[in-house]
N, C-alpha and C positions, 0 to 999 in steps of 0.2 A: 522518424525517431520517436522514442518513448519517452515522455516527461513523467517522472513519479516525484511529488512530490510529499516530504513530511512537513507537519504543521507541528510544532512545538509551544510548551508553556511551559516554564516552569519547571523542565528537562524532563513533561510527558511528552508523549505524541498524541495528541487528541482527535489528528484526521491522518488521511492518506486518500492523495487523490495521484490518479494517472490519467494519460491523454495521450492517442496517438499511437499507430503502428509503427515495431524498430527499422522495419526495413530490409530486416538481415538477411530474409529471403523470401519469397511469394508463399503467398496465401497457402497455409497447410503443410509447408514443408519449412516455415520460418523459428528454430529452434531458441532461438534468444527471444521471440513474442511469446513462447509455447512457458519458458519456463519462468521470465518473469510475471505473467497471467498466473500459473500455479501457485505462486509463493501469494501473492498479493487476496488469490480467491481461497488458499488457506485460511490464511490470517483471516478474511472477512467469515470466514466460517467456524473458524476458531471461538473469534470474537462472539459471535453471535448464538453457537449451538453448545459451545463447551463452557464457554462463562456464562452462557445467558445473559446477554448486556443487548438492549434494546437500541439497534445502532440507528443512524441515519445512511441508507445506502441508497447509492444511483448510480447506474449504469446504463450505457449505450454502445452495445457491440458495435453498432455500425461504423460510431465511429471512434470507437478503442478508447470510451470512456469509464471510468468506476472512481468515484469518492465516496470512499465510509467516514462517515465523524462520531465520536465517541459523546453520547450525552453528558448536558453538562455537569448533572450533580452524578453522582456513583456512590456506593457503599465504597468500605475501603479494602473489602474483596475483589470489588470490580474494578477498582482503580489497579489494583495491584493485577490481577488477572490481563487485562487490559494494557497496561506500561509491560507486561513479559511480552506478550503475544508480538505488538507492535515493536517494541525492540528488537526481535527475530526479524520479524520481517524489515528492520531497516538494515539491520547485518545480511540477511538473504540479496537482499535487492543492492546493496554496497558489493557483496563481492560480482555479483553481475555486470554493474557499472565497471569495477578496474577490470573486467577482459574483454567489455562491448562498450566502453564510452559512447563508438564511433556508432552507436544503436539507443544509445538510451541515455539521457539528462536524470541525473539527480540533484533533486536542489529541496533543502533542509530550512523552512522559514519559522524563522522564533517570535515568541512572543506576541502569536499573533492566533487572535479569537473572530 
């Protein structure tokens, strides 16, 4: 199973961390890993080539790792660039969760730095 979760403050999202392969099916034929991998490596690409916003990213293929966190101060181009991107991707990654729950955890933690 896939854990993604959003970090919230303040009703931004400021991180997004995932963990973990869905399971839904082996290695390279597993269509619920394939596409929420794409939405999630969007948004980190979004974040970082189209706003230009100097993220904190790490990832570990090996073991179906990736947390991006949004630096803490921003202009309020990046704030707002930044709060659209990551809003998509919490609506991309929501409707994935209601037709794979039995694949993938979503859990939304607030107010927490």
């Amino acid at each position: 199973m896939t854990t993604i979760r959003f970090f919230n403050i303040n009703n931004y999202i400021w991180a997004v961390e995932c963990e973990g392969h869905t399971g839904y099916d082996v290695e390279g034929y597993d269509i619920v890993c394939a596409a929420l991998s794409s939405i999630v490596q969007t948004a980190v690409l979004g974040l970082m080539q189209v706003a230009k916003i100097s993220v904190d990213y790490k990832v570990d293929e090996a073991k179906g790792y990736l947390k991006v966190s949004l630096p803490k101060s921003m202009n309020e181009r990046e704030t707002h660039d930044a709060d659209t991107i990551l809003k998509t991707l919490y609506l991309g990654a929501s409707d994935l969760y209601e037709g794979f729950s039995d694949y993938i955890n979503l859990e939304v933690k607030n107010d927490v730095y």
